[in-house]
C-alpha positions as a Markdown table, in Angstrom:
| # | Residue | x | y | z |
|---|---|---|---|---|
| 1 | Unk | 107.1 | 82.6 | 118.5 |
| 2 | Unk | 108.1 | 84.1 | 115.2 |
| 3 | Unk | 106.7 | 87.8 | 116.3 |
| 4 | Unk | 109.1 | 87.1 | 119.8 |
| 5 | Unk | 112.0 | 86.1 | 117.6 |
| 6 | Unk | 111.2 | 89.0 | 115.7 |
| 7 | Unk | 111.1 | 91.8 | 118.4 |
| 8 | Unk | 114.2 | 89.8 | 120.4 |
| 9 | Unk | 116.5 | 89.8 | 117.3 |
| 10 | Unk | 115.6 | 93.8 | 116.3 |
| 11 | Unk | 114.4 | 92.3 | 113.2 |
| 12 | Unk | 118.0 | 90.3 | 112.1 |
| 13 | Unk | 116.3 | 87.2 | 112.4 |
| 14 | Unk | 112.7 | 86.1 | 111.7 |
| 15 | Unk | 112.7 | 89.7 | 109.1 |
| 16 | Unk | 113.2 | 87.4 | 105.7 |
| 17 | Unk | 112.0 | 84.0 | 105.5 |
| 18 | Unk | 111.8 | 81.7 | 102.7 |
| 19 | Unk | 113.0 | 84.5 | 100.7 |
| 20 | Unk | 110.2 | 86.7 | 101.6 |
| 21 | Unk | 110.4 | 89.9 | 103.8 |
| 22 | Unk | 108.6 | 90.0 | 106.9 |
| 23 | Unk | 106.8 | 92.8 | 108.6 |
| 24 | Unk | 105.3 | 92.7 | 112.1 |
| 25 | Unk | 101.4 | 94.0 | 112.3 |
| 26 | Unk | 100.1 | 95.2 | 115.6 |
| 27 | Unk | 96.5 | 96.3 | 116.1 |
| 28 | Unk | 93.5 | 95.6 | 118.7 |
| 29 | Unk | 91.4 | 92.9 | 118.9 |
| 30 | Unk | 87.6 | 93.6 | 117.2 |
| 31 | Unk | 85.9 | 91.9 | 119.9 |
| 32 | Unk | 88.2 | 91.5 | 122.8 |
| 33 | Unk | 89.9 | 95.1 | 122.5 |
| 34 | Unk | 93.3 | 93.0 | 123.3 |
| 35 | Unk | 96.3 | 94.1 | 121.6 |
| 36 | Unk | 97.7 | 91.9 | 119.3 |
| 37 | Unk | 100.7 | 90.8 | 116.8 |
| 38 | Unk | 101.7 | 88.9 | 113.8 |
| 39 | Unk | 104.3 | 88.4 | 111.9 |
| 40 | Unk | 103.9 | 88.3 | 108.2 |
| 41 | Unk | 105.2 | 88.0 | 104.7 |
| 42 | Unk | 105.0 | 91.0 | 102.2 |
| 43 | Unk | 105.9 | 92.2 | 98.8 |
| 44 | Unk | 106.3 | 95.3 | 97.1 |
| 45 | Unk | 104.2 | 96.8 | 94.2 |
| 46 | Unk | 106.0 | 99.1 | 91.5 |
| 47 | Unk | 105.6 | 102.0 | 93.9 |
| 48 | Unk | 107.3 | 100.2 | 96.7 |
| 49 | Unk | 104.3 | 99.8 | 99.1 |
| 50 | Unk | 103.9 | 97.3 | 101.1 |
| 51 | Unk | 101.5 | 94.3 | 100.0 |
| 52 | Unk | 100.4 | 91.9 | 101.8 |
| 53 | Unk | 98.0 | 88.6 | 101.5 |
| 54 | Unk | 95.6 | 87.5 | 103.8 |
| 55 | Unk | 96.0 | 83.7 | 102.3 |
| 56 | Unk | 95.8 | 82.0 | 105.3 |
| 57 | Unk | 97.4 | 79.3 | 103.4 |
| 58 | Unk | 94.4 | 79.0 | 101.0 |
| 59 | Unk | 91.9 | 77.8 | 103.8 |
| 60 | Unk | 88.6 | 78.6 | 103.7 |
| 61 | Unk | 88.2 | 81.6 | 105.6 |
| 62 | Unk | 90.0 | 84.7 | 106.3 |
| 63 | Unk | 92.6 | 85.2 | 108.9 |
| 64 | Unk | 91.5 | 86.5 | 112.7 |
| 65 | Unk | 94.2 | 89.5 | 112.2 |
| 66 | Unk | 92.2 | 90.4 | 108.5 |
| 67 | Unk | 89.0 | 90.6 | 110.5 |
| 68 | Unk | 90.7 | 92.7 | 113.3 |
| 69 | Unk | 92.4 | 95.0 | 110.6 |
| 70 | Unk | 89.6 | 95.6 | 108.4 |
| 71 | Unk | 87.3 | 96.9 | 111.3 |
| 72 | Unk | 88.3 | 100.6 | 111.3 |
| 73 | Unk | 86.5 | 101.5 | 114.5 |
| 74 | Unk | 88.8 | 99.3 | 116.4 |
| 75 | Unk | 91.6 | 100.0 | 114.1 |
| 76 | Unk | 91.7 | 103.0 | 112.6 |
| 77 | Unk | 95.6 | 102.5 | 112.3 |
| 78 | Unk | 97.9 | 99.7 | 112.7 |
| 79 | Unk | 101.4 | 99.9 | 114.2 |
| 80 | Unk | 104.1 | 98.1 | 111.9 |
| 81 | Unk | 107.5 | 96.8 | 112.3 |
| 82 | Unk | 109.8 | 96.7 | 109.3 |
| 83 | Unk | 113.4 | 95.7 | 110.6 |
| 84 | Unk | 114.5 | 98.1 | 112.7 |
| 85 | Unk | 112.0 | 101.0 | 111.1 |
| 86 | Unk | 108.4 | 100.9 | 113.1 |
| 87 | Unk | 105.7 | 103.2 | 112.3 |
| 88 | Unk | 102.1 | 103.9 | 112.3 |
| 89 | Unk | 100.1 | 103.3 | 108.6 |
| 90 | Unk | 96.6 | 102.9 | 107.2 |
| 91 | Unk | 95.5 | 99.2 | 106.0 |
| 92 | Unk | 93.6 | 99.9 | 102.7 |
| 93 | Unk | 91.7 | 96.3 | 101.1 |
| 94 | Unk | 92.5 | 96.2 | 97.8 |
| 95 | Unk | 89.2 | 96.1 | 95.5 |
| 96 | Unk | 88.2 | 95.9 | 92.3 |
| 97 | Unk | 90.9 | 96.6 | 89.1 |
| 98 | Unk | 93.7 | 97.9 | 91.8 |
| 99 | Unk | 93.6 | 94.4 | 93.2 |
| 100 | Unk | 93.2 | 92.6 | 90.5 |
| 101 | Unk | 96.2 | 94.3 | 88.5 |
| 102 | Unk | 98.1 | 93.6 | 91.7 |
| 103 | Unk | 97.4 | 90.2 | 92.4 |
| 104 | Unk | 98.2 | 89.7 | 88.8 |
| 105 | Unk | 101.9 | 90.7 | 89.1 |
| 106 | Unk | 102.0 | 89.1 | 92.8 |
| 107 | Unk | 101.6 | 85.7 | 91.6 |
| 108 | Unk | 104.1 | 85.8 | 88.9 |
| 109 | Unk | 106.7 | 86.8 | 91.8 |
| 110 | Unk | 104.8 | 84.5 | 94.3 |
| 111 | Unk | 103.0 | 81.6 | 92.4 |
| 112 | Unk | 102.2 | 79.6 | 95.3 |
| 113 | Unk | 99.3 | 82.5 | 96.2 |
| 114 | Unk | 97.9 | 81.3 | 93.0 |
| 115 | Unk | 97.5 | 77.6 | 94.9 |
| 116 | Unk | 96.2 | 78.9 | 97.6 |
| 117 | Unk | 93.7 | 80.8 | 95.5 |
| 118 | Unk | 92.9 | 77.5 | 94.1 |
| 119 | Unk | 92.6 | 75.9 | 97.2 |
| 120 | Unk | 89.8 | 78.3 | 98.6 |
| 121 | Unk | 86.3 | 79.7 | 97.6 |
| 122 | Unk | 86.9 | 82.8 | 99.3 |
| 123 | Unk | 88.9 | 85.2 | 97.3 |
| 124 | Unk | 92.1 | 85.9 | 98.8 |
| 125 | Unk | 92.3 | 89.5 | 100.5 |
| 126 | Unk | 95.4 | 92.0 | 99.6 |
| 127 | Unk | 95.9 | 94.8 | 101.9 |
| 128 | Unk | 98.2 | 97.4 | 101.1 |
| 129 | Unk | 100.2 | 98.9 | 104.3 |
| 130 | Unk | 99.9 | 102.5 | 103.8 |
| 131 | Unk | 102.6 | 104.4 | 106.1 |
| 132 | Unk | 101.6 | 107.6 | 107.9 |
| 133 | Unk | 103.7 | 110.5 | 108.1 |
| 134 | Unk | 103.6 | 112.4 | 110.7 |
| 135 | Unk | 104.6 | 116.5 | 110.8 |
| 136 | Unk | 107.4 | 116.9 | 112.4 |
């Protein structure tokens, strides 16, 4: 409903919620080869990139579309929706010091991810959406 509201609206409404901007991911299905879409929140790191968690409200597994994302053969790109900007970007897993430094400064901006952390035994994934440019 949210990504239909989304596409509908051309992004003016279901774009921010609860203060948070929203971007809609569309990729493939890992198994199924399906397309498919969600909506979902994101923040920006000093560089301005695109962040998003794969919290899944701090329950204990990952989220379908994280599985789906992270399997490169069936998506070696994602299409994304920003407002009315849509393009086609990388989806890089945050690892090691890089995620660490920016889940560090996420949860001071977003403290509820720490809650969710808490929540979970699985440690939350942060992807970061990596825009392609293509040559004109």
């Amino acid at each position: 409903m949210h990504v239909g509201l989304y596409e509908w609206s051309g992004g003016r409404v279901g774009s921010f919620v609860k203060n948070m901007p929203h971007v809609i991911l569309r990729g493939v299905g890992r198994r199924s080869g399906k397309p498919f879409a969600v909506c979902l929140p994101y923040w920006l790191d000093d560089a301005g990139t695109r962040i998003v968690a794969a919290s899944y409200s701090g329950a204990a597994k990952n989220p379908a579309w994280f599985h789906n994302v992270k399997d490169r053969q069936a998506n070696p790109t994602v299409r994304v929706r920003d407002r009315e900007h849509t393009f086609d970007a990388r989806i890089e897993i945050l690892a090691g010091a890089d995620r660490e430094g920016i889940w560090r400064e996420l949860v001071v901006d977003r403290p509820f991810y720490a809650r969710y952390q808490a929540q979970t035994t699985r440690e939350i994934p942060l992807l970061r959406i990596v825009e392609e440019h293509r040559p004109a």
